[in-house]
mmCIF file of the N, C-alpha and C atoms, coordinates in Angstrom:
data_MODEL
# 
_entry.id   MODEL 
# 
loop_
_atom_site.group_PDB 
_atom_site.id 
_atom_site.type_symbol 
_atom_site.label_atom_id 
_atom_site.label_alt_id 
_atom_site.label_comp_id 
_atom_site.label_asym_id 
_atom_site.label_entity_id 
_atom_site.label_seq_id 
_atom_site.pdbx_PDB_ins_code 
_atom_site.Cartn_x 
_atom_site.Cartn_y 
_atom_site.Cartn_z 
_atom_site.occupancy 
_atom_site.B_iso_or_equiv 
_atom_site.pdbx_formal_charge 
_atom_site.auth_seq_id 
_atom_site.auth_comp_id 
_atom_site.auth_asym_id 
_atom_site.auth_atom_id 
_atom_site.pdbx_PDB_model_num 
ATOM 1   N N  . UNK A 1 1  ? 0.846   -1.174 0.000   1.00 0.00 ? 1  UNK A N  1 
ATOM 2   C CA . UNK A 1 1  ? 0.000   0.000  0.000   1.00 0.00 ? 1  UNK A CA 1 
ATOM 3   C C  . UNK A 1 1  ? 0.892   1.239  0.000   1.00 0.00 ? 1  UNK A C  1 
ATOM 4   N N  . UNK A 1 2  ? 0.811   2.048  -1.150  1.00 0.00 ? 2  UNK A N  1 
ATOM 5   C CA . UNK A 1 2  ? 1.213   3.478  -1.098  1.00 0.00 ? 2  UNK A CA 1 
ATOM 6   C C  . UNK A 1 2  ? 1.018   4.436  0.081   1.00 0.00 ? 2  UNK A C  1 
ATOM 7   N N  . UNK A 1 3  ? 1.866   4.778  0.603   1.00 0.00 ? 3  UNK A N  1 
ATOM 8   C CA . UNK A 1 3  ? 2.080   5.523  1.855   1.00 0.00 ? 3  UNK A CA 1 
ATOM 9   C C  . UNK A 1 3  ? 1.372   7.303  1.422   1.00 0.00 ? 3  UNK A C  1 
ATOM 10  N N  . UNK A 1 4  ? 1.601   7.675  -0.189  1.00 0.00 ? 4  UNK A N  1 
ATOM 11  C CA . UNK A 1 4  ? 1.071   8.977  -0.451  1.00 0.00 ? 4  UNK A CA 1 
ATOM 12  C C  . UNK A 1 4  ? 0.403   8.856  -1.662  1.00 0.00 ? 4  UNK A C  1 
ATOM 13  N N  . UNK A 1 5  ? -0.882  8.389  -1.910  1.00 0.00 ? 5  UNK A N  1 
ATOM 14  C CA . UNK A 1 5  ? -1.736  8.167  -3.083  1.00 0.00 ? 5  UNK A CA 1 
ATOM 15  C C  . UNK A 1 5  ? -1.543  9.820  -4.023  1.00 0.00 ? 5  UNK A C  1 
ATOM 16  N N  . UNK A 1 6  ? -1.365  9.582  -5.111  1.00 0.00 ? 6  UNK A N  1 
ATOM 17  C CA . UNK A 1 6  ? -1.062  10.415 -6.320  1.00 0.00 ? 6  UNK A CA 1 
ATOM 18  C C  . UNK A 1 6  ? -2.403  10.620 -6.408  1.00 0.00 ? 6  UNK A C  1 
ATOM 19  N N  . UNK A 1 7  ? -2.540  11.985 -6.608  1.00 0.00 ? 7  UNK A N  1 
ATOM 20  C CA . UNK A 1 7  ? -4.187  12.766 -7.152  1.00 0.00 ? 7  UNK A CA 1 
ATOM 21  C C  . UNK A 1 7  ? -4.050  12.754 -8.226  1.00 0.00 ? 7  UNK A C  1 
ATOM 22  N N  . UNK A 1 8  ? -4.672  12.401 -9.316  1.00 0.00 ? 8  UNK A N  1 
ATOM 23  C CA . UNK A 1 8  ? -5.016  12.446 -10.678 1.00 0.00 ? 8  UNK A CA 1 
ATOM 24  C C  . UNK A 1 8  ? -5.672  13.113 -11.070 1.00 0.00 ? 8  UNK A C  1 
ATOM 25  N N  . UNK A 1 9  ? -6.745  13.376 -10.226 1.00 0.00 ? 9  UNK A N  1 
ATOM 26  C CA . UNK A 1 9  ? -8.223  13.922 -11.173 1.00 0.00 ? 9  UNK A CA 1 
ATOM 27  C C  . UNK A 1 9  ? -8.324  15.175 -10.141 1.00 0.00 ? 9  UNK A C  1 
ATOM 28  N N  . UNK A 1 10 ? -8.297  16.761 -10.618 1.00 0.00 ? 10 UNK A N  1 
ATOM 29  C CA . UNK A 1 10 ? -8.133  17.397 -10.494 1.00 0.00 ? 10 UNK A CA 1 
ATOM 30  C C  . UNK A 1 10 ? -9.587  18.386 -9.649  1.00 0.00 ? 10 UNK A C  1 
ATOM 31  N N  . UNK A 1 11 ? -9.531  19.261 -8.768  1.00 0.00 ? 11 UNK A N  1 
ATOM 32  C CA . UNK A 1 11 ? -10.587 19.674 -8.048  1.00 0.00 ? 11 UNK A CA 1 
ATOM 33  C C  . UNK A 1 11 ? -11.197 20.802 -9.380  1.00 0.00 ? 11 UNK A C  1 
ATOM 34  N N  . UNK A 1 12 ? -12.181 20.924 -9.381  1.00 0.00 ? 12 UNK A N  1 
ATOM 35  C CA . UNK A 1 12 ? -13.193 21.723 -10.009 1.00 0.00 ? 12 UNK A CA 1 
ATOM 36  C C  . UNK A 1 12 ? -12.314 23.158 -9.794  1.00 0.00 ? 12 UNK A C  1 
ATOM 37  N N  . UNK A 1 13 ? -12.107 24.124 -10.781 1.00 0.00 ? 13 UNK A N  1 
ATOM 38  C CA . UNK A 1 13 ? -11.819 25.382 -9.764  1.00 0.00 ? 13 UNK A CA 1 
ATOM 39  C C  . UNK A 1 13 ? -10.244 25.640 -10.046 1.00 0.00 ? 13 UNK A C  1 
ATOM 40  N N  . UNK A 1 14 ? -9.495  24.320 -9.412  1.00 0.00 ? 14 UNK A N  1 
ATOM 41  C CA . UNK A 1 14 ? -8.025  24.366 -9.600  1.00 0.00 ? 14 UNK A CA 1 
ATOM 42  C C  . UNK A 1 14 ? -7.363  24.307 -11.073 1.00 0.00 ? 14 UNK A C  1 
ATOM 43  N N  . UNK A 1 15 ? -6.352  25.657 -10.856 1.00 0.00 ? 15 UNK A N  1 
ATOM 44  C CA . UNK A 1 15 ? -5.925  26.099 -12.219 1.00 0.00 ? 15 UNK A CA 1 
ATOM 45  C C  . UNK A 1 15 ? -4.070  25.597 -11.596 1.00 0.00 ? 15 UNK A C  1 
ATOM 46  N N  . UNK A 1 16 ? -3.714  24.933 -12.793 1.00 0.00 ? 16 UNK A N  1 
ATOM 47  C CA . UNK A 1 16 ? -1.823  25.347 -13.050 1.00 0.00 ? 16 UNK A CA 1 
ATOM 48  C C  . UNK A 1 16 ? -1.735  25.714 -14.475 1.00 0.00 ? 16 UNK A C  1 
ATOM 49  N N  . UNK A 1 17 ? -0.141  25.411 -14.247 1.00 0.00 ? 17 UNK A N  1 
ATOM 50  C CA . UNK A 1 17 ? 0.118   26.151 -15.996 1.00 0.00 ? 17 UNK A CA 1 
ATOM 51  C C  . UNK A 1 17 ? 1.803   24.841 -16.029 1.00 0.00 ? 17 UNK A C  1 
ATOM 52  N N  . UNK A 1 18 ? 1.528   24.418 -17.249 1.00 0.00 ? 18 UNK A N  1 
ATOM 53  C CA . UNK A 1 18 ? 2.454   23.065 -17.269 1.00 0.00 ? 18 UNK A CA 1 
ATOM 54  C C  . UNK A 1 18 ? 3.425   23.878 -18.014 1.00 0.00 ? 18 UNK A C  1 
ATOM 55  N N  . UNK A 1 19 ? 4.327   24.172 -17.005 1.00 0.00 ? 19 UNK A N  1 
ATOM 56  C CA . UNK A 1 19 ? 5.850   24.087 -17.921 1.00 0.00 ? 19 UNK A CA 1 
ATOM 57  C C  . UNK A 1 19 ? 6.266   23.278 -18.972 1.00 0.00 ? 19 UNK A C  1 
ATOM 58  N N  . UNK A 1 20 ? 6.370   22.177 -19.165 1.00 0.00 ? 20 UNK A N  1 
ATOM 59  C CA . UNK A 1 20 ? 6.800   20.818 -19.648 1.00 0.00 ? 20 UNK A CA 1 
ATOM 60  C C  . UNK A 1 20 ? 5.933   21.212 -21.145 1.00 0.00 ? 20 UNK A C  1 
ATOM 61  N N  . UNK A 1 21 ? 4.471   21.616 -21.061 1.00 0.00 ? 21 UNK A N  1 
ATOM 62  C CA . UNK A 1 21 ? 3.686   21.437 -22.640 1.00 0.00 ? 21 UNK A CA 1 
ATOM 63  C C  . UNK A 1 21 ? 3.293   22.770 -22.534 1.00 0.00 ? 21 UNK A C  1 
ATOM 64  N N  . UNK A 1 22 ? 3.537   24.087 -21.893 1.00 0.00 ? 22 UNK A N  1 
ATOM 65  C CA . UNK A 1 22 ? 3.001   25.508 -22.123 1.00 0.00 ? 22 UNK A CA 1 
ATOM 66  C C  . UNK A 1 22 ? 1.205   25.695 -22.121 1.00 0.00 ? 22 UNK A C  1 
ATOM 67  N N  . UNK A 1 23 ? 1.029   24.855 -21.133 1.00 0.00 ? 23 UNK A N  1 
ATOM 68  C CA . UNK A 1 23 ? -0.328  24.642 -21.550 1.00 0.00 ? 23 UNK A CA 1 
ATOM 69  C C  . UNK A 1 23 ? -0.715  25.168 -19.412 1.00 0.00 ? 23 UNK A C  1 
ATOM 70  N N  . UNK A 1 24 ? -2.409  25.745 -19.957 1.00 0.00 ? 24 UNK A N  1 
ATOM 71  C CA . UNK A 1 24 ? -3.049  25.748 -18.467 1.00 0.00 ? 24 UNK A CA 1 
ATOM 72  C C  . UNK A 1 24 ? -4.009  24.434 -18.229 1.00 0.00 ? 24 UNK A C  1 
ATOM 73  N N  . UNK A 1 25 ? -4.336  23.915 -17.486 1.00 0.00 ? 25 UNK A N  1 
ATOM 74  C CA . UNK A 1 25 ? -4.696  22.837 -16.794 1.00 0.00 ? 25 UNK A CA 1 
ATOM 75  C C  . UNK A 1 25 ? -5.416  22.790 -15.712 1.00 0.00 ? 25 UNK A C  1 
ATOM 76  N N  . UNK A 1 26 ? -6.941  22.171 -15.572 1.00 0.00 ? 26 UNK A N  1 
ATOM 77  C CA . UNK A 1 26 ? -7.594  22.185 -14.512 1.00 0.00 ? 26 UNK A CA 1 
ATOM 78  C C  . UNK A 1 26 ? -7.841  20.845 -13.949 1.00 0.00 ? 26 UNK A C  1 
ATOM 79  N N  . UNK A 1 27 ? -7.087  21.204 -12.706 1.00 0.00 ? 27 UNK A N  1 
ATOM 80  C CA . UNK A 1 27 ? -6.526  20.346 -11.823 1.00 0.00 ? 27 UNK A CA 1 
ATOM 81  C C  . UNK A 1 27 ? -5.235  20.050 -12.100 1.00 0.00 ? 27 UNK A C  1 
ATOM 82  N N  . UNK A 1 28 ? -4.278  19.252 -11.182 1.00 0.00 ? 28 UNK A N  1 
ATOM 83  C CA . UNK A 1 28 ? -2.938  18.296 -11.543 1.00 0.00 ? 28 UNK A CA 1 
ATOM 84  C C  . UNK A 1 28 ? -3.100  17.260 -12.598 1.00 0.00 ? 28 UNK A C  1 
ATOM 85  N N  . UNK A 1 29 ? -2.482  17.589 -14.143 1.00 0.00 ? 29 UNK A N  1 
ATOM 86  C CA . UNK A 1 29 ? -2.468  16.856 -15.053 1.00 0.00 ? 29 UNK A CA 1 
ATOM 87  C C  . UNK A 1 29 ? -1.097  15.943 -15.372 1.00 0.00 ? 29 UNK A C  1 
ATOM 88  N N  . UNK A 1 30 ? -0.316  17.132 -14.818 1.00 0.00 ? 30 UNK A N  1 
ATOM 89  C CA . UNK A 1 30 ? 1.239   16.505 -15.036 1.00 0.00 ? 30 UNK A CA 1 
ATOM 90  C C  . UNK A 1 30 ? 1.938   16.827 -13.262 1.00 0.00 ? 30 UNK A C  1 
ATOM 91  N N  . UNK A 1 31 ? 3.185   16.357 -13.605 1.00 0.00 ? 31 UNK A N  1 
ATOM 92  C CA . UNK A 1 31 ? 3.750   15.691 -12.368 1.00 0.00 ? 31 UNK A CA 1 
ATOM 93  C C  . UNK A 1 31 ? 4.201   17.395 -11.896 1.00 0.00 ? 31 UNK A C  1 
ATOM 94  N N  . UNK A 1 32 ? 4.087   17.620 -10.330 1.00 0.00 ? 32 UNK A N  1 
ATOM 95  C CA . UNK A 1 32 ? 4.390   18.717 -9.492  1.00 0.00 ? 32 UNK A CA 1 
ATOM 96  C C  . UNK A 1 32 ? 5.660   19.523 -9.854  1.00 0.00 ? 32 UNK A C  1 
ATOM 97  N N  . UNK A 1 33 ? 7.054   18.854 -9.931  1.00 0.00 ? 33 UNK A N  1 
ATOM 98  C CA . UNK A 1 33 ? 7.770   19.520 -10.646 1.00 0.00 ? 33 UNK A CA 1 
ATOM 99  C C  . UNK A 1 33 ? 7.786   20.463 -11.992 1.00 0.00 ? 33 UNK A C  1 
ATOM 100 N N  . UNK A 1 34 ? 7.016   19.655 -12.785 1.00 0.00 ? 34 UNK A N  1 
ATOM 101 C CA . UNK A 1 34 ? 6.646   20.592 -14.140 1.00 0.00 ? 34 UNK A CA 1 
ATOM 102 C C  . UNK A 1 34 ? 5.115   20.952 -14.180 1.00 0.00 ? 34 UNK A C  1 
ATOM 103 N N  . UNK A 1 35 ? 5.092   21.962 -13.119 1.00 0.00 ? 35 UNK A N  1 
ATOM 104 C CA . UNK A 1 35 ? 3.704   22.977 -12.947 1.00 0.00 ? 35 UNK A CA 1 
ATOM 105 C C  . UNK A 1 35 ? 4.211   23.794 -11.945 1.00 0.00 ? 35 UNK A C  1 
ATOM 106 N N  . UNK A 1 36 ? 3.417   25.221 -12.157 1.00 0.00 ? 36 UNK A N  1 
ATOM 107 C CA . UNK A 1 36 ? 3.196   26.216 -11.474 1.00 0.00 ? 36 UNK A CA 1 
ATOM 108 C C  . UNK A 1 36 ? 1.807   26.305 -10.807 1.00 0.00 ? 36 UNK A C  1 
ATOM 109 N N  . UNK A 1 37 ? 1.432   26.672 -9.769  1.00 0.00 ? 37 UNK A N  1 
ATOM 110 C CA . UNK A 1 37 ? -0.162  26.357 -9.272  1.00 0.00 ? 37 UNK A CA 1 
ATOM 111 C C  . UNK A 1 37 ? -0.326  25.803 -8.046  1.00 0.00 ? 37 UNK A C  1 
ATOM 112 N N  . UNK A 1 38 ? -1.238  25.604 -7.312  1.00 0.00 ? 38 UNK A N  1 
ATOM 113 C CA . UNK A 1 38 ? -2.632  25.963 -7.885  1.00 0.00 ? 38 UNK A CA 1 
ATOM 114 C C  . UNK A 1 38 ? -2.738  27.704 -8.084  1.00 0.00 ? 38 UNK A C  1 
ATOM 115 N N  . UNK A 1 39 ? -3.651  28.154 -9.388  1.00 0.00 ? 39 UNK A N  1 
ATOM 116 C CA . UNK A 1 39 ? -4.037  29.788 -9.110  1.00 0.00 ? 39 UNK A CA 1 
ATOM 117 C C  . UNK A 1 39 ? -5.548  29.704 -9.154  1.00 0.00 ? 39 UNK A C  1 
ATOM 118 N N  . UNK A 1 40 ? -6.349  30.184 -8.836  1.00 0.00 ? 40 UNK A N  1 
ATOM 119 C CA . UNK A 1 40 ? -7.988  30.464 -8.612  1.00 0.00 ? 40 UNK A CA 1 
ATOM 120 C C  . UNK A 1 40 ? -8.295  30.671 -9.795  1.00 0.00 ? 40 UNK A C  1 
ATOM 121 N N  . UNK A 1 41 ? -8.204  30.917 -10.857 1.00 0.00 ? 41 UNK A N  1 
ATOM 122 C CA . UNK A 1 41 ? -8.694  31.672 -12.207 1.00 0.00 ? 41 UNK A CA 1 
ATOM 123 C C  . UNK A 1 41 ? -7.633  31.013 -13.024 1.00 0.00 ? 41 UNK A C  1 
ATOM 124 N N  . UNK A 1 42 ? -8.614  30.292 -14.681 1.00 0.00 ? 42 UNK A N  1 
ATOM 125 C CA . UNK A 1 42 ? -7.789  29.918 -15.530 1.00 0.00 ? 42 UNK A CA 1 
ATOM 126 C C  . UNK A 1 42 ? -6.830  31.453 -15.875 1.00 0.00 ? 42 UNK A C  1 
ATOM 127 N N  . UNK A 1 43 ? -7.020  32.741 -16.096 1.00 0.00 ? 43 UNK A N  1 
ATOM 128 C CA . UNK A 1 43 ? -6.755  33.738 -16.108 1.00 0.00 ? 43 UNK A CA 1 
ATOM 129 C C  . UNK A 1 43 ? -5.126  33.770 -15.664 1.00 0.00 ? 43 UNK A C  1 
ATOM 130 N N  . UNK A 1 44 ? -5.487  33.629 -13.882 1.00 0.00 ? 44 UNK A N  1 
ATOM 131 C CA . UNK A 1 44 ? -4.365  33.622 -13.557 1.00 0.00 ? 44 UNK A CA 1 
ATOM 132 C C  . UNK A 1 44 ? -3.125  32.557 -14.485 1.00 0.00 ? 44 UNK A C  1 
ATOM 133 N N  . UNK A 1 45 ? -3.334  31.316 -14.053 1.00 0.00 ? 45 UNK A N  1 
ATOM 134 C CA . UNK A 1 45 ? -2.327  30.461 -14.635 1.00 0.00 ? 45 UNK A CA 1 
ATOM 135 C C  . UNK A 1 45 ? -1.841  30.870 -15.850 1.00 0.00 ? 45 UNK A C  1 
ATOM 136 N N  . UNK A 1 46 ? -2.721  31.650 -16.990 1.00 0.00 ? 46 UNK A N  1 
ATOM 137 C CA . UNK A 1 46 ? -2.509  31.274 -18.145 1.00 0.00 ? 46 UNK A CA 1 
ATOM 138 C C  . UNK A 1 46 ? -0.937  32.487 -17.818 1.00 0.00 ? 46 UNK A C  1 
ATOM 139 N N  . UNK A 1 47 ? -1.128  33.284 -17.198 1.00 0.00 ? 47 UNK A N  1 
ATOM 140 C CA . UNK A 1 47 ? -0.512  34.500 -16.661 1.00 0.00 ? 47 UNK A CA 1 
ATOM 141 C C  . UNK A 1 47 ? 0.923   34.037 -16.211 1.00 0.00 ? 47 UNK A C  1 
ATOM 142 N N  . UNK A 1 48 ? 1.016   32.438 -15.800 1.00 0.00 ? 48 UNK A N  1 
ATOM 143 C CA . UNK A 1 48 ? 1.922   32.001 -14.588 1.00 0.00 ? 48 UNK A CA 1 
ATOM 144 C C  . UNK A 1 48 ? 3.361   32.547 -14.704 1.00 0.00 ? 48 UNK A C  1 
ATOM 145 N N  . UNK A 1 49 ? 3.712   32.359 -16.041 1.00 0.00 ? 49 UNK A N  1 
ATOM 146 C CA . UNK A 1 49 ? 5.203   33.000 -16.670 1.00 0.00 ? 49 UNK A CA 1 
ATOM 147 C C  . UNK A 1 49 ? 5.549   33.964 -16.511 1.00 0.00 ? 49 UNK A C  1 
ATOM 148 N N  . UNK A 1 50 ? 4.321   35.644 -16.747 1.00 0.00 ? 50 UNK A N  1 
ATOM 149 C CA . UNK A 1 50 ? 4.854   36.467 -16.844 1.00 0.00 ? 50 UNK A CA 1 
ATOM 150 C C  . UNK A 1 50 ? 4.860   37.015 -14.799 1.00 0.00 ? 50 UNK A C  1 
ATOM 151 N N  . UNK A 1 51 ? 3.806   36.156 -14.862 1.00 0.00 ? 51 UNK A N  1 
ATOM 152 C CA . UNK A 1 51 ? 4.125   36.675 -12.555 1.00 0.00 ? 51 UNK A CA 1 
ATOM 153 C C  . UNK A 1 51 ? 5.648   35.992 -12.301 1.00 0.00 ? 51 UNK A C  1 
ATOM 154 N N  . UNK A 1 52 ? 5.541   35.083 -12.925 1.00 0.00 ? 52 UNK A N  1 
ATOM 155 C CA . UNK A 1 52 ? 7.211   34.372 -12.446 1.00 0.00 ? 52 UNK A CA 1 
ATOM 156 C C  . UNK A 1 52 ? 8.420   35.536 -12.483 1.00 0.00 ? 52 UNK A C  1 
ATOM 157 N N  . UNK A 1 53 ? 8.066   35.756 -13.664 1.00 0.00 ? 53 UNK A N  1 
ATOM 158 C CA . UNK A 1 53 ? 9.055   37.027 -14.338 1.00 0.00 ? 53 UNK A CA 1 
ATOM 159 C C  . UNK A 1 53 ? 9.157   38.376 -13.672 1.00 0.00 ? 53 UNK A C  1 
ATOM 160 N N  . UNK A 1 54 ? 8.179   38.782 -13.147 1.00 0.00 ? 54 UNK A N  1 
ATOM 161 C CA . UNK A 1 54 ? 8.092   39.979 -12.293 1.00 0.00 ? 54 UNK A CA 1 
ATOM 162 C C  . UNK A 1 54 ? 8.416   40.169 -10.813 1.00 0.00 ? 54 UNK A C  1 
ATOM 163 N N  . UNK A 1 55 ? 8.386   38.355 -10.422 1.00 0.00 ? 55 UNK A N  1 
ATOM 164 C CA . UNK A 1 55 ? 8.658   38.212 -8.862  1.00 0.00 ? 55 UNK A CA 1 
ATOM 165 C C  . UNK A 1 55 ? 10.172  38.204 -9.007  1.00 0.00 ? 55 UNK A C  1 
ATOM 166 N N  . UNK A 1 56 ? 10.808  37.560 -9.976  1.00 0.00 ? 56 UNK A N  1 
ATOM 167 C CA . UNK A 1 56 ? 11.771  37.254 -10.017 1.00 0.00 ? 56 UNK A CA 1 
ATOM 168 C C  . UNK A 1 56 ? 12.933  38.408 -9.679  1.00 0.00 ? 56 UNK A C  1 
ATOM 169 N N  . UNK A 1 57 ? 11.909  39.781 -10.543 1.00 0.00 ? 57 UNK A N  1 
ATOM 170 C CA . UNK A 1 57 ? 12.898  41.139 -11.082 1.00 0.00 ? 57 UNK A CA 1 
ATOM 171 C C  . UNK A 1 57 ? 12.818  41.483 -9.865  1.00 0.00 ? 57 UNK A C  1 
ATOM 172 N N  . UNK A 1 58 ? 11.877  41.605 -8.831  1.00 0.00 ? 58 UNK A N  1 
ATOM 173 C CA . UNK A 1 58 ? 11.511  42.081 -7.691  1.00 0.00 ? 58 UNK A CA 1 
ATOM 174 C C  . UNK A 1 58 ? 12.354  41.549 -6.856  1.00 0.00 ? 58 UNK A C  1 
ATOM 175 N N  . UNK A 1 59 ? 12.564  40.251 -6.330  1.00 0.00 ? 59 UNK A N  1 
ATOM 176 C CA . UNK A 1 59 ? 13.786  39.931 -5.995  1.00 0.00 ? 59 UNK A CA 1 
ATOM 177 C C  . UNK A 1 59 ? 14.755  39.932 -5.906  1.00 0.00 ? 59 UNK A C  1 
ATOM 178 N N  . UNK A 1 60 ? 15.035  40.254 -7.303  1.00 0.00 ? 60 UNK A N  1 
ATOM 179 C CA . UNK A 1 60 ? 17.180  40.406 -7.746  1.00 0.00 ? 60 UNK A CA 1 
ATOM 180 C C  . UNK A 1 60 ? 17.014  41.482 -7.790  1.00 0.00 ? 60 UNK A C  1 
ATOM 181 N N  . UNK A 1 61 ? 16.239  43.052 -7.420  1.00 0.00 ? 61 UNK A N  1 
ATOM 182 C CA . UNK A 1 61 ? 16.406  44.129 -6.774  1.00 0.00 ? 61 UNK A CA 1 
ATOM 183 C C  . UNK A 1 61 ? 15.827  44.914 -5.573  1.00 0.00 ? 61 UNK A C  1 
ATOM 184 N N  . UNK A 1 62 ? 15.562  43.617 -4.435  1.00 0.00 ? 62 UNK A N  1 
ATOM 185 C CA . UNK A 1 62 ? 15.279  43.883 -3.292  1.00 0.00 ? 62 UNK A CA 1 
ATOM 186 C C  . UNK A 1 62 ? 16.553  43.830 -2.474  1.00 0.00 ? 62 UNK A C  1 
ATOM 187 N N  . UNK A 1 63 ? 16.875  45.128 -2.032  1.00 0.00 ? 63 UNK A N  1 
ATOM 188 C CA . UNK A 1 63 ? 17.805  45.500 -1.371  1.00 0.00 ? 63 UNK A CA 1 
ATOM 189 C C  . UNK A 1 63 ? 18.077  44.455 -0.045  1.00 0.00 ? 63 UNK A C  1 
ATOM 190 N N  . UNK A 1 64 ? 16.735  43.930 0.447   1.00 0.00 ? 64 UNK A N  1 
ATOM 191 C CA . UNK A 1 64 ? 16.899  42.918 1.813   1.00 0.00 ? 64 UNK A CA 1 
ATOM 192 C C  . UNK A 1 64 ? 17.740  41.818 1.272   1.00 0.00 ? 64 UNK A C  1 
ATOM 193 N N  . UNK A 1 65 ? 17.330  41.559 0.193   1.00 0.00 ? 65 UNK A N  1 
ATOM 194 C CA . UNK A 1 65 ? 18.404  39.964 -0.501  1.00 0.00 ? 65 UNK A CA 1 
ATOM 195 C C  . UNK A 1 65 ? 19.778  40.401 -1.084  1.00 0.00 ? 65 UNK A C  1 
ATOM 196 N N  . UNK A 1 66 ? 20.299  40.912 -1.044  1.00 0.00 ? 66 UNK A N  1 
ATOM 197 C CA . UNK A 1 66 ? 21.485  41.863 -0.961  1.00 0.00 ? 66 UNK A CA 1 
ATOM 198 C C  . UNK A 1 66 ? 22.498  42.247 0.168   1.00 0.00 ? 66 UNK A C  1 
ATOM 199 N N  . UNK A 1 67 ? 23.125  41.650 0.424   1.00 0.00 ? 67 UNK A N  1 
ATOM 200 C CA . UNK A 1 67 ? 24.498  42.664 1.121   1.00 0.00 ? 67 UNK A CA 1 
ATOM 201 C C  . UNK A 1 67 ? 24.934  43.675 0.886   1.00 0.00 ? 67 UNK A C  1 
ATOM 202 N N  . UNK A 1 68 ? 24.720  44.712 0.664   1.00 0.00 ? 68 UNK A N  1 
ATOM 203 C CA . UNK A 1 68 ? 25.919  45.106 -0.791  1.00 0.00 ? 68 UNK A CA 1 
ATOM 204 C C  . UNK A 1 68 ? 26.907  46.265 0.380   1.00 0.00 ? 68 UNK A C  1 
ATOM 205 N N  . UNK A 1 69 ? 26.060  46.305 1.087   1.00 0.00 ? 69 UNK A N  1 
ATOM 206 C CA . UNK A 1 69 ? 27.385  47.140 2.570   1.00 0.00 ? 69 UNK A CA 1 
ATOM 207 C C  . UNK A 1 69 ? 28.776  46.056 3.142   1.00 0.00 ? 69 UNK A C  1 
ATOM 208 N N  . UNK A 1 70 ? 28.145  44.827 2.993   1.00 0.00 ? 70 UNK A N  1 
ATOM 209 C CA . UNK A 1 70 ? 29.332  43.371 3.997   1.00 0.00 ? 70 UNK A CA 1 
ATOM 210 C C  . UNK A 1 70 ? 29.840  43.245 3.206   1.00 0.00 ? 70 UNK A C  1 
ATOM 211 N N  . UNK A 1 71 ? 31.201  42.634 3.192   1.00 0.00 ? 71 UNK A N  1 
ATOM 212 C CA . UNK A 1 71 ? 32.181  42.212 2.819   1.00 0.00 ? 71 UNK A CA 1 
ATOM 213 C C  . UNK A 1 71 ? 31.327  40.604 2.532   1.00 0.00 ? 71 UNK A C  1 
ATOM 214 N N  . UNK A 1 72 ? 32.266  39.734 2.102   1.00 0.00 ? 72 UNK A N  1 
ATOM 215 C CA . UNK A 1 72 ? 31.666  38.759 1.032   1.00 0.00 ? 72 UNK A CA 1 
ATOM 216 C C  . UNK A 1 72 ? 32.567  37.461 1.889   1.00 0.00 ? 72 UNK A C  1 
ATOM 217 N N  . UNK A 1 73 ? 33.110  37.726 3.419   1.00 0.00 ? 73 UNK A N  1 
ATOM 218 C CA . UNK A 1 73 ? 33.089  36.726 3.547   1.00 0.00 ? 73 UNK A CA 1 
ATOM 219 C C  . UNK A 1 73 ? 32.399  36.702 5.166   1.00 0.00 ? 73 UNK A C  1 
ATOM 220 N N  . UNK A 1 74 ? 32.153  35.436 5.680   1.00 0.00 ? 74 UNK A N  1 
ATOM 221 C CA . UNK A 1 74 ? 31.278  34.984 6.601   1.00 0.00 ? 74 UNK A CA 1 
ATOM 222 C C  . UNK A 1 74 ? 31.747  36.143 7.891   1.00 0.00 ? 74 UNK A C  1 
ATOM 223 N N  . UNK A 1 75 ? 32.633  35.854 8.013   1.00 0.00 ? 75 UNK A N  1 
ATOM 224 C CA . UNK A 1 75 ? 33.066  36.530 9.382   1.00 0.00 ? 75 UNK A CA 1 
ATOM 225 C C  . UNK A 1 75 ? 33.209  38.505 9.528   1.00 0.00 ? 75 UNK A C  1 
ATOM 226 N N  . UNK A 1 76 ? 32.770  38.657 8.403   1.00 0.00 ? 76 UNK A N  1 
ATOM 227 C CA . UNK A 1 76 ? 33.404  39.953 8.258   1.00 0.00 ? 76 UNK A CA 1 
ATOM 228 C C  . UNK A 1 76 ? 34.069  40.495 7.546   1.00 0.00 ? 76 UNK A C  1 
ATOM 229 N N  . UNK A 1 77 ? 35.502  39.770 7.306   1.00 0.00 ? 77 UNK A N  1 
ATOM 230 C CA . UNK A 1 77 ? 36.555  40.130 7.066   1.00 0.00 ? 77 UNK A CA 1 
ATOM 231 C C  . UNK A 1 77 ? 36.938  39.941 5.484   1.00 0.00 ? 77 UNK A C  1 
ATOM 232 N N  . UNK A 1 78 ? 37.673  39.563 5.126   1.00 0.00 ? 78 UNK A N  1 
ATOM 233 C CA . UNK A 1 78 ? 38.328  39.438 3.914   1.00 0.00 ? 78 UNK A CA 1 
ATOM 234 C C  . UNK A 1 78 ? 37.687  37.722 3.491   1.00 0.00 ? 78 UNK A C  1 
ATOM 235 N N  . UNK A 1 79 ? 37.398  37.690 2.052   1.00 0.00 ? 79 UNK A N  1 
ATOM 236 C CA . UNK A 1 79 ? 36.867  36.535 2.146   1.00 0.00 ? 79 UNK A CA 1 
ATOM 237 C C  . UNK A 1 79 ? 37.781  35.589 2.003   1.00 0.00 ? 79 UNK A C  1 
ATOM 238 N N  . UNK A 1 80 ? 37.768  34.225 1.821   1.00 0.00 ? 80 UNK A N  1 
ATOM 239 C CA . UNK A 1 80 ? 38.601  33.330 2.607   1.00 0.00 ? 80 UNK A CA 1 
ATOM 240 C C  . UNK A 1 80 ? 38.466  32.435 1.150   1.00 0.00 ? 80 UNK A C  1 
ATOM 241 N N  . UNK A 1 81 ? 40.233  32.153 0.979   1.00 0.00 ? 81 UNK A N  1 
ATOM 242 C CA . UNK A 1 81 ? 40.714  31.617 -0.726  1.00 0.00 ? 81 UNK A CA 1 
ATOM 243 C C  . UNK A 1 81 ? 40.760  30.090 -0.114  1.00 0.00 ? 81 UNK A C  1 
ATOM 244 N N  . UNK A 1 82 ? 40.496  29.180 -1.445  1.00 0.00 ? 82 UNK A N  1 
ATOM 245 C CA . UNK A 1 82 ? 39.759  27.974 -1.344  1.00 0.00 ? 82 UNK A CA 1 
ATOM 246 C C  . UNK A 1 82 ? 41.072  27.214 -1.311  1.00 0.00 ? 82 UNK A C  1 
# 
């Protein structure tokens, strides 16, 4: 007996967007790794790429994910040759 039964058949409602075939999808059609989702609205999903894209920019210029005052190695100091 399978310890985590695989959902196949997808809830009414639930939207992803399949990386793997560029396609939106209601419910889990393909395997968790190649999907984005769940989003509430086919709308959203169909969308999933370009939100990816905008969180992404938002990120690689959020000053909190950034050091850019510390030095680059752990302790402080000078960083430390391999």
């Amino acid at each position: 007996m399978a310890l985590f039964k695989r959902r196949t058949v997808g809830k009414p409602g639930e939207w992803f967007y399949c990386l793997k075939h560029g396609t939106v999808e209601e419910g889990p059609q393909c395997r968790a790794a190649d999907r984005f989702g769940p989003y509430a609205t086919r709308e959203e999903a169909a969308h999933a790429m370009e939100t990816a894209r905008e969180r992404n920019l938002e990120w690689e210029t959020d000053p909190k994910w950034h050091d850019m005052g510390k030095s680059q190695g752990d302790d402080g100091g000078e960083p430390r040759s391999s």
